[in-house]
N, C-alpha and C positions, 0 to 999 in steps of 0.2 A: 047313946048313939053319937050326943053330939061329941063326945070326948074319944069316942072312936076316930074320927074325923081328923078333928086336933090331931090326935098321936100320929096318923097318917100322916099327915101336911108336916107333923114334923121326922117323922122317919125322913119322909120323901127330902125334906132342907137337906137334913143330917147328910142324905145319900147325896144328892148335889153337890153339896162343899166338900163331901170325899172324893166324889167326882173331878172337879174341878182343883184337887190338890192336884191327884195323882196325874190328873193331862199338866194343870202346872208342873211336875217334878218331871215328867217326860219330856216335855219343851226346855226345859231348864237343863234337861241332861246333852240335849245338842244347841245350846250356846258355843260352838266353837273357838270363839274370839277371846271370849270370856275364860274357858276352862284353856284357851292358849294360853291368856295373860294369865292366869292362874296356877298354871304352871312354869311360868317363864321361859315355856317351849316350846316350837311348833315341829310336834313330827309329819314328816312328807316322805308318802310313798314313792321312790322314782327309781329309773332303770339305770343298771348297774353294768350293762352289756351292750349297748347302743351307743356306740362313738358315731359324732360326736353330742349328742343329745344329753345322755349321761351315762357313764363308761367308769370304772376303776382305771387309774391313771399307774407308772412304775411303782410309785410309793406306795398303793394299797389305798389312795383317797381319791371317794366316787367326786367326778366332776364331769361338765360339760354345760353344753346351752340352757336346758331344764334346771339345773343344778342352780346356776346362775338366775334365775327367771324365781324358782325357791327360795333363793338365799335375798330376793327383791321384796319379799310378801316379808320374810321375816325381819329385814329391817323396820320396815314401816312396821311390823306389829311391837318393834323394840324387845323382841325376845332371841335365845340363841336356837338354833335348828338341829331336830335330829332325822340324817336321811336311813330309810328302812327302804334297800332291795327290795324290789316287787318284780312281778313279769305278769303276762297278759291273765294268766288263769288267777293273778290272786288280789292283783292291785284293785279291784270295786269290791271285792269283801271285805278287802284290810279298812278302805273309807267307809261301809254299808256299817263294819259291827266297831266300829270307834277305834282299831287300832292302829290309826294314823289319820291325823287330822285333818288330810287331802292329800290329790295322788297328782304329780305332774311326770306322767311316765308314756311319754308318746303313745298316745290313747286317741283315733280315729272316735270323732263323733259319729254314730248310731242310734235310732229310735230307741234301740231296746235296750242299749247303755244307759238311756237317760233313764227309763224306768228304773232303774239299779241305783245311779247316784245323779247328782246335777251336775249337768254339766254348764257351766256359765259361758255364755258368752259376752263379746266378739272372741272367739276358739282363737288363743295366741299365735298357732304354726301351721300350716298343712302339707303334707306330701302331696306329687306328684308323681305319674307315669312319665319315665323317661327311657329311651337306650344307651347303655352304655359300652362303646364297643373303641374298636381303636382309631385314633387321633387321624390315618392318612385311610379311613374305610369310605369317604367320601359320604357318607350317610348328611344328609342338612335336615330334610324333613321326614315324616311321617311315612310320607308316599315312595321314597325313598326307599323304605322296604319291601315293595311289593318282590312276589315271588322266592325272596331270600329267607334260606332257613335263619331263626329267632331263637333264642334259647328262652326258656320262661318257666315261670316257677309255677305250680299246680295251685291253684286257688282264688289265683290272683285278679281282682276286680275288672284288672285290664286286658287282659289277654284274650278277649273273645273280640274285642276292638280291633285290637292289633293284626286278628288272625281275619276277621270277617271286613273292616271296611279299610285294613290299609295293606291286605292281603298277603302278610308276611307267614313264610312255613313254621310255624309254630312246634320247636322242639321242648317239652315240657318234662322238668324234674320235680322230684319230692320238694328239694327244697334251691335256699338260694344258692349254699355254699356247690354244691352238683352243678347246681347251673354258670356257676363261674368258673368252678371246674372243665366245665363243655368252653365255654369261650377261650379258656386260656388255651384251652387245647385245640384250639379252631375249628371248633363243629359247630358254629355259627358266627353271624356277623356281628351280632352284639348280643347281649341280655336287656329285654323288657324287666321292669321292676321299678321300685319306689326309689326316688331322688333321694328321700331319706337315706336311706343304706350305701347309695354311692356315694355321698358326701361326706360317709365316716372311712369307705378305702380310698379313697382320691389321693392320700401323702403318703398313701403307702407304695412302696418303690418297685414292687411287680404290676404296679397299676399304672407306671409311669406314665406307657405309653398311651392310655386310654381318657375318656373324656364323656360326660353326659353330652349324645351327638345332637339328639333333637328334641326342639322345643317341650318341655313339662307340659302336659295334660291331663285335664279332670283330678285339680286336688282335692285332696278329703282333708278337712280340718280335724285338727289338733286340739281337745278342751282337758281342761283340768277337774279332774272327780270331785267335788265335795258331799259332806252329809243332804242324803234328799229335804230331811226334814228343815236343817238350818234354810231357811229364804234368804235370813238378813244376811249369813257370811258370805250365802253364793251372791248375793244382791251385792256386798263391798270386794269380792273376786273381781266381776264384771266392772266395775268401777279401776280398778287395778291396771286390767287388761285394757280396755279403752287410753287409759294413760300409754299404757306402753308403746299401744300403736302410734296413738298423736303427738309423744313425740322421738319417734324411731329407732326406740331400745330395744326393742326385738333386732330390730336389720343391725343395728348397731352388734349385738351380739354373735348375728350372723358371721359378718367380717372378721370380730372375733374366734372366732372358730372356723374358720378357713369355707365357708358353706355358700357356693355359687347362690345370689339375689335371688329371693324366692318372689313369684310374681304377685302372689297372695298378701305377701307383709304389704309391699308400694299400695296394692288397691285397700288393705287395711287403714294404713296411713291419711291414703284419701280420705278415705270415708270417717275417721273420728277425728281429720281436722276440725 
């Protein structure tokens, strides 16, 4: 009996320390810092069709704000960078199953995003609701639109805002390009939509004459995906981002990129002086 006991107590170790391998070999497998430097690589999922955020330029080489904001993590990590094209349906599975080491691909923070990957914060960027319609349409605020048909895109987080407390006709298309479409063709007086996406046609020259007319409202921030399991990487991400704000290399990059002062970055600023 008593040696029955024994062999138990030692199965059960045995089973323990196999236990406590295989959780060690799974934690071990999302070290991302580690298996960065170990690679001497950091790949980063980012977006390949968002100017100016991150965009393929004439040459065929992805660049832009995000790109820039990547190519900051991987200096400090002292390795070289490989960027891998994503878009919204693939960029938290490419970080979820390891084939890219983080995603900085203008990605709205969400509850049920963060169930998927971590997202760290303080979130580097956020868009905005803004109109953008023509330079002499006298549009200044919000209220402004009352009564006047809106172009606006189907989905869009703002558009019930727009249509219900600042009473604007809300013409709504499938998508953005339709809706710029109706504007150029003056079937309304501006387009409702995200700061982000006007700020990437703004130097384009059928846009000359047009302008973000009124003040940005209700931004959604901007975070950067990494593995849910790594703590410590998203713990030295946040650490990263906090720098950037305090001391003003986001806005700095803004200018860079020709991207009207977003009002998010200055109260970021504030807040990790």
């Amino acid at each position: 009996m008593h040696n029955g006991k024994s062999l138990q107590r030692k199965l059960a170790a045995m089973f323990a320390g196999l236990f406590m391998l295989a959780a060690g070999a799974g934690w071990a497998q999302v070290d991302t810092m580690a298996s960065i430097k170990q690679k001497g690589k950091m790949v980063v999922g980012v977006k390949a069709d968002y100017k100016p955020f991150g965009y393929t330029d004439p040459a065929g080489k992805i660049v832009g704000l995000e790109i820039d904001l990547a190519n900051d993590i991987a200096r400090r990590l002292g390795v070289a960078i490989e960027l891998v094209p994503v878009v919204a349906a693939n960029r938290m599975e490419f970080v979820k199953q390891g084939r890219t080491d983080m995603m900085i691909a203008t990605m709205a923070y969400r509850p049920d995003r963060a169930e998927v990957v971590a997202i760290p914060q303080p979130y580097y960027y956020a868009g905005a609701a803004t109109v953008f319609a023509k330079k002499n349409s006298g549009l200044k605020n919000w209220t402004d639109l009352k009564g006047k048909p809106v172009c606006a895109v189907q989905g869009a987080y703002y558009n019930r805002k727009t249509g219900e407390e600042f009473g604007a006709q809300l013409v709504t298309f499938k998508g953005v390009t339709e809706a710029m479409a109706a504007l150029e063709g003056g079937n309304c007086v501006g387009t409702v939509f995200d700061t982000t996406f006007f700020a990437g046609i703004m130097g384009d020259a059928k846009w000359a004459d047009y302008a973000m007319m009124v003040p940005a409202i209700d931004p959604e921030p901007w975070g950067l995906g990494v593995r849910k399991e790594d703590t410590k990487f998203a713990a030295w991400i946040s650490d990263v981002s906090k720098e950037w704000h305090k001391t003003g290399f986001v806005l700095e990059l803004e200018k860079k990129w020709g991207i009207p002062q977003s009002p998010f970055l200055l109260e970021q600023q504030a807040k990790n002086k």
